[in-house]
C-alpha positions in Angstrom: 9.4 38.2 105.7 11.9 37.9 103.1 9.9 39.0 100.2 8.7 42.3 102.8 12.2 43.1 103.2 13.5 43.0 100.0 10.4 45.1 98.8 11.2 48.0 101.5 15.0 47.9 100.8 14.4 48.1 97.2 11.9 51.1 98.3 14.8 52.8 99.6 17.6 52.7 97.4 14.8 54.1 94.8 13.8 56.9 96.9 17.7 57.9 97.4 18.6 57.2 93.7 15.7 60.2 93.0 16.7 62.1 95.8 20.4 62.3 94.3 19.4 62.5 90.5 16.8 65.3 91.0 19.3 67.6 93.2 19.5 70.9 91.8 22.4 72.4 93.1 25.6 73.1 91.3 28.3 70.9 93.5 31.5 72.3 92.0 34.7 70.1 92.9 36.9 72.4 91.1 36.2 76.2 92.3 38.8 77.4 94.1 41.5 75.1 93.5 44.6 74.6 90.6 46.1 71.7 89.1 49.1 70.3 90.8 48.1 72.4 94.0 48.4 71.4 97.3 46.4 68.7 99.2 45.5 71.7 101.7 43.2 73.4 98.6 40.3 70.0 99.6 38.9 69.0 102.6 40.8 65.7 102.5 38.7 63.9 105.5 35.4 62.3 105.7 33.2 60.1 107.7 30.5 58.1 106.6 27.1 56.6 108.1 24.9 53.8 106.5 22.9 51.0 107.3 21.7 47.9 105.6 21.0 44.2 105.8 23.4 41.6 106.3 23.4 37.8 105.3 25.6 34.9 106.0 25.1 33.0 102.7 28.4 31.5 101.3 26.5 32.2 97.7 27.2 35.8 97.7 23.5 36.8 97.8 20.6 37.5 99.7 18.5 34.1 98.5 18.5 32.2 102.2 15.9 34.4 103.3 18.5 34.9 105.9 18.5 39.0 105.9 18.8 41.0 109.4 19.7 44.5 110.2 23.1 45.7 109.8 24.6 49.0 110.3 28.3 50.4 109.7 30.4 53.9 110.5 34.2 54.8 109.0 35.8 57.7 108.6 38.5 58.1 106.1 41.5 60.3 104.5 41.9 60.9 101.1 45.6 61.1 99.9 44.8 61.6 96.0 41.2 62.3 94.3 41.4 58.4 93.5 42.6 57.0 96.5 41.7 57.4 100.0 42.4 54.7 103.2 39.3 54.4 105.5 39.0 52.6 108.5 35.4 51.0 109.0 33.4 49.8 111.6 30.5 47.1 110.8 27.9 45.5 113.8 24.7 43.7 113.5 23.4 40.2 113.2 22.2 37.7 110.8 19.7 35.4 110.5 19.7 32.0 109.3 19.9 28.1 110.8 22.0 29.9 113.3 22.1 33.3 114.6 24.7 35.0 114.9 25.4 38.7 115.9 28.3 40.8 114.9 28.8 43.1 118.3 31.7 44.9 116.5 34.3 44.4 113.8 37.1 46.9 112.7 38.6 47.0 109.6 41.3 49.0 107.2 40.6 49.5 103.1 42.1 51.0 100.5 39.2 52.8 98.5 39.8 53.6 94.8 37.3 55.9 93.0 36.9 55.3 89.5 35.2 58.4 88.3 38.3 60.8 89.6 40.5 59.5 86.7 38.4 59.8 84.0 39.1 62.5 80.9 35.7 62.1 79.9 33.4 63.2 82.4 34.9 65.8 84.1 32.5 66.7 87.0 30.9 62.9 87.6 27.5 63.2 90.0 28.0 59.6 89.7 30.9 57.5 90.9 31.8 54.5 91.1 34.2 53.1 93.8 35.7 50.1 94.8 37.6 49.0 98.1 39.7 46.3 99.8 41.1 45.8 102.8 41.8 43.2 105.6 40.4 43.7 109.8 39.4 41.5 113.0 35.7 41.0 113.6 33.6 39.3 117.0 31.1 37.2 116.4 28.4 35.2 118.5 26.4 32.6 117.8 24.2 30.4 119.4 24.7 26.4 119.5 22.5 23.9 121.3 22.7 24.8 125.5 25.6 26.7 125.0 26.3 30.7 123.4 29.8 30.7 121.0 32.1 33.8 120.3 35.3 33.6 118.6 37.2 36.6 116.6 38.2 36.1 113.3 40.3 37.8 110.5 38.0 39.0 107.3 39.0 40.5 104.3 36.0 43.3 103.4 35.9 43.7 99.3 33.3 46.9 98.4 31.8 48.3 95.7 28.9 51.0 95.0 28.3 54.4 93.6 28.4 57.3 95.6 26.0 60.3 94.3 27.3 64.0 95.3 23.9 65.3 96.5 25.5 68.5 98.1 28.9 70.3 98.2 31.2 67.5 100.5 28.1 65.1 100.6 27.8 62.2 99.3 25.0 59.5 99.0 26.5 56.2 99.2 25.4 52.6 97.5 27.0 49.3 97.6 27.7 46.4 98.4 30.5 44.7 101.0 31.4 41.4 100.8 33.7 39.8 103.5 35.7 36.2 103.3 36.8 34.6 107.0 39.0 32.4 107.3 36.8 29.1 108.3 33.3 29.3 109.7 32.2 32.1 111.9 28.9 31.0 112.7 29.1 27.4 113.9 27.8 26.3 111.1 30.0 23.8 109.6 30.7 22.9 105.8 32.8 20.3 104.6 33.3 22.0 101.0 34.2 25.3 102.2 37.4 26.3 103.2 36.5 29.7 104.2 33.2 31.5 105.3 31.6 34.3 103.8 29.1 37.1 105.0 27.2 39.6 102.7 26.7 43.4 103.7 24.5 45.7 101.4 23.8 48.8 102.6 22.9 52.7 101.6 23.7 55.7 104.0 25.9 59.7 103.9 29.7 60.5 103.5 30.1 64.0 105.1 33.4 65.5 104.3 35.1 67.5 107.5 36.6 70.9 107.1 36.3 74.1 105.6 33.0 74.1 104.0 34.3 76.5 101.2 36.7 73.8 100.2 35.7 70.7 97.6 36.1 67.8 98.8 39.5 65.9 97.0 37.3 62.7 96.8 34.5 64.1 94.2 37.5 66.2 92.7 38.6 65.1 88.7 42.1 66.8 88.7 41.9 66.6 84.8 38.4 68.6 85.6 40.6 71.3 87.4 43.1 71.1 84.7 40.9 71.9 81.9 38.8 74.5 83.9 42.5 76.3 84.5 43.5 76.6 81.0 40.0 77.2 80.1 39.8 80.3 82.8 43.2 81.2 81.9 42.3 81.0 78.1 39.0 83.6 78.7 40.9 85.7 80.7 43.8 85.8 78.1 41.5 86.7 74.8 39.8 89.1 77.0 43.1 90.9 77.4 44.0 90.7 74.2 40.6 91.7 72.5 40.8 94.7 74.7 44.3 95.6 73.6 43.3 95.4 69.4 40.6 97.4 70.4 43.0 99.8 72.2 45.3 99.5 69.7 42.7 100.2 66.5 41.7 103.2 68.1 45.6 104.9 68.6 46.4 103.5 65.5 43.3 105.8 64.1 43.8 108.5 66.1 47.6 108.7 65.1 46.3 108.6 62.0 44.2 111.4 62.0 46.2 113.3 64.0 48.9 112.8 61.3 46.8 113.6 58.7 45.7 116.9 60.4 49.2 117.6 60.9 50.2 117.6 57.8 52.3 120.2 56.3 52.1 119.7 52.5 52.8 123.3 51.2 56.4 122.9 53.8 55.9 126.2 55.5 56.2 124.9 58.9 52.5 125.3 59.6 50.4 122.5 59.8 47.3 122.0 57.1 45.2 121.9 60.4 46.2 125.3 60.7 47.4 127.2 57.8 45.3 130.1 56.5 47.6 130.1 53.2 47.6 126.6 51.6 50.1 126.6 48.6 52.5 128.9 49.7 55.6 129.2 47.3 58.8 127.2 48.5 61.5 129.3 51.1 58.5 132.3 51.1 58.6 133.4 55.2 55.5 132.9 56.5 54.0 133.6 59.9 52.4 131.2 62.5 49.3 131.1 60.3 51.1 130.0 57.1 50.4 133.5 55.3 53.5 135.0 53.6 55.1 137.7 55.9 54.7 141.4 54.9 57.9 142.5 53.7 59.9 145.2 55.5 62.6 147.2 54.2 65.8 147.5 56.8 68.6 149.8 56.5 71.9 149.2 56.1 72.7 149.1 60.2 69.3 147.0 60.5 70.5 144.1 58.3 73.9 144.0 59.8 72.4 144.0 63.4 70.1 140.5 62.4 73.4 138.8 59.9 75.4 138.9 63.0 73.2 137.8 65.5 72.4 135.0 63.0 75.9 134.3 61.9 77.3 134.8 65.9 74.7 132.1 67.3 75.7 129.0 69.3 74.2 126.9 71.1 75.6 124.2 73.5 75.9 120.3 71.6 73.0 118.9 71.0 70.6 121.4 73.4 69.2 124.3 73.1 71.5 126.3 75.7 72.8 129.8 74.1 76.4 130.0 75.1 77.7 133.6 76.5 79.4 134.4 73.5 76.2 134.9 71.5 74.7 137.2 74.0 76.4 140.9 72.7 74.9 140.0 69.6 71.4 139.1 70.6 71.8 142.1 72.9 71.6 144.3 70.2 68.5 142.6 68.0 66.6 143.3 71.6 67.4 147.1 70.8 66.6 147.2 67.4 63.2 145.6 68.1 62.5 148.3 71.4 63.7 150.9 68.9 61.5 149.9 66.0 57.8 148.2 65.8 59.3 145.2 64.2 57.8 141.6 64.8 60.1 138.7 64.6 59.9 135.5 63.2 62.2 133.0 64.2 63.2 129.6 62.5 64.7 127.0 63.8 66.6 124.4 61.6 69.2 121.5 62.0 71.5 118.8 60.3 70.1 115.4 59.2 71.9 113.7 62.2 69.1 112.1 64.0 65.4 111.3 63.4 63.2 114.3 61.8 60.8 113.6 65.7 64.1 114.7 67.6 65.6 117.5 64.8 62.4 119.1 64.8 61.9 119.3 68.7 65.6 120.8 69.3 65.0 123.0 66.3 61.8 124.2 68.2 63.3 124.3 71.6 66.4 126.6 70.0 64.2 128.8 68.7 62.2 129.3 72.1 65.4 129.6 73.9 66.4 133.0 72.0 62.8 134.0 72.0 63.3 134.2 76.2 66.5 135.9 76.2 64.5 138.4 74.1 61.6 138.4 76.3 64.2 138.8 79.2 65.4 141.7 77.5 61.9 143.5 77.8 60.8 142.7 74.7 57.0 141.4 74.7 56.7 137.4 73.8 53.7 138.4 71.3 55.7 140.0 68.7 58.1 136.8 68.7 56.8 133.8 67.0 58.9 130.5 66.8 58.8 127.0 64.6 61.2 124.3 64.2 61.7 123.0 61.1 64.1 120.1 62.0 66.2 118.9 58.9 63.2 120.3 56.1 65.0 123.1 55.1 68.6 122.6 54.6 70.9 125.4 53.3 73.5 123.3 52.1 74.4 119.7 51.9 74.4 117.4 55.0 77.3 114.9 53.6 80.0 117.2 55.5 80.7 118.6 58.8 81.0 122.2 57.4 77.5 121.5 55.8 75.7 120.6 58.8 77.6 123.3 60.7 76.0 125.6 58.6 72.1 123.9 58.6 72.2 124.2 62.6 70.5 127.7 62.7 67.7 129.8 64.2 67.1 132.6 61.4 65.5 135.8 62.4 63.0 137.8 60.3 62.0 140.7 60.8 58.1 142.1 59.8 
């Protein structure tokens, strides 16, 4: 009987040793939580079911051929991935000289999971546990004409491996031994101060909750740790690979689109766009870059454009006329409905500022007389505009009566 026993238990634990080592499912224990979150990120309860044989031999083995069934239920709450307090429930009987049944025992342990604090293997399948604790167990035996109970205080020691066969199941092996104080079974020994019952056994922790939730007792929180920086690492050099790329192609297209812009002749017109490369320095050109034909102006004509040049003024630092300039620009609106004339202005400023900002007022001044014109009746395509900025300087910019003089618009007329 013994030997029959031994070879279907060891049948067992074989089949559910290949049962756990061939699953194929991924049972993450870190998806969906972060390190130093709270407990509420696991399901933090379980219960467990298993089933065994139990012995009374005070060796600590299973040699008496005293095996009989044994069968065992707890549930239990985990408070850390390591550490979890279950409170167990063992019944069955043992075999022996005397028999003796265990109708119920109930006991508290402290269960510490090994695998949980290790930096080496992050995700265990595997893990081993160990637990103690200290309950109250029944017992009855069976003495000549007469049937025993008594209750007695036992201290349950465990260890196993429990396998994660699914996500918040576990496949559990080990082995329980418990120390009584005295003999539980009637039977009597002289040399022993305390009796001792043996409880190895195989069975299914289920943890309870949300199924979408690991379970804190197969969780490695230096697993979740590294899989956070890890994620946080990928999702950081993403970013940043996508911001070099970004930032190669504005740094090229700045790049061409300075190089297309690109006035090297000084004329105000762009390379991109000027039809007369080379053009001679202060020659007026027009908004192709060709020189300007020239046109000869009487003596009325050429005082009518000095003093609207000379009379203009613009508010500080915009491109506002003030009313004081208007008489003036007043009459350069007659002369151009008297006469066919075209009009090129240019717009120019001090060196106060950068060349970006000089160059956009100088533009903007420029526009602003070009629509008091165009107000005037005059038609916007015989008025052509460009600011210069600080390119073309009349005089020096190291004095205030300088750069009065450099803020201009000047008028040409062709």
């Amino acid at each position: 009987m013994k030997k029959k026993l031994n070879v279907h238990l060891g049948a067992v634990f074989l089949s559910l040793l290949a049962t756990s080592a061939f699953a194929q499912e991924n049972h993450s224990t870190i998806s969906g939580t972060t390190p130093l979150g709270p407990s509420s990120q696991y399901r933090t309860w379980s219960f467990g079911l298993n089933a065994g044989v139990l012995s009374n031999s005070n060796k600590f083995g299973f040699d008496d051929g005293n095996l009989d069934l044994g069968y065992s239920a707890y549930i239990k709450k985990q408070f850390t991935p390591s550490f979890g307090i279950k409170a167990q429930y063992l019944g069955g009987k043992m075999g022996g000289d005397i028999k003796t049944k265990i109708p119920w025992s109930a006991a508290l342990s402290g269960e510490f999971t090994i695998a949980n604090v290790n930096w080496r293997i992050f995700n265990a399948k595997v893990k081993p546990y160990a637990a103690a604790g200290i309950g109250t167990a029944h017992f009855e035996y069976s003495l000549t004409n007469s049937e025993e109970t008594q209750n007695k205080i036992f201290v349950p020691v465990d260890a196993g491996f429990k396998f994660a066969i699914a996500k918040g199941i576990n496949l559990d092996l080990g082995y329980q031994i418990n120390w009584t104080n005295e003999y539980f079974d009637g039977k009597k020994t002289p040399s022993f101060k305390y009796d001792v019952f043996s409880y190895l056994h195989a069975g299914l922790e289920f943890a309870i909750g949300n199924k979408s939730k690991p379970a804190m007792s197969n969780s490695n929180p230096i697993a979740t740790l590294i899989h956070d920086y890890t994620q946080k690492y990928d999702e950081l050099k993403t970013e940043r690979d996508v911001l070099i790329r970004s930032n190669h192609a504005a740094i090229e297209k700045v790049e061409n689109l300075e190089k297309s812009l690109k006035d090297d002749d000084n004329d105000g017109v762009a390379n991109l766009y000027d039809k007369c490369p080379n053009t001679p320095a202060g020659v007026k050109v027009d908004g192709s870059g060709c020189p300007l034909p020239e046109v000869k102006l009487n003596q009325n004509e050429q005082k009518t454009v000095i003093e609207a040049v000379r009379n203009l003024e613009f508010d500080f630092s915009t491109s506002t006329i003030r009313s004081s300039s208007y008489p003036y620009l007043d009459q350069v609106a007659a002369l151009l409905q008297e006469k066919s004339y075209n009009l090129k202005l240019d717009g120019h400023t001090d060196n106060v500022g950068s060349q970006e900002i000089n160059s956009r007022i100088s533009k903007q001044r420029a526009e602003a007389v070009k629509d008091y014109l165009v107000s005037k009746g005059i038609s916007p395509s015989r008025i052509e505009t460009t600011g210069y900025g600080f390119k073309r300087p009349l005089t020096t910019n190291n004095t205030e009566k300088g750069r009065q003089q450099n803020r201009r618009v000047e008028f040409t007329l062709f």
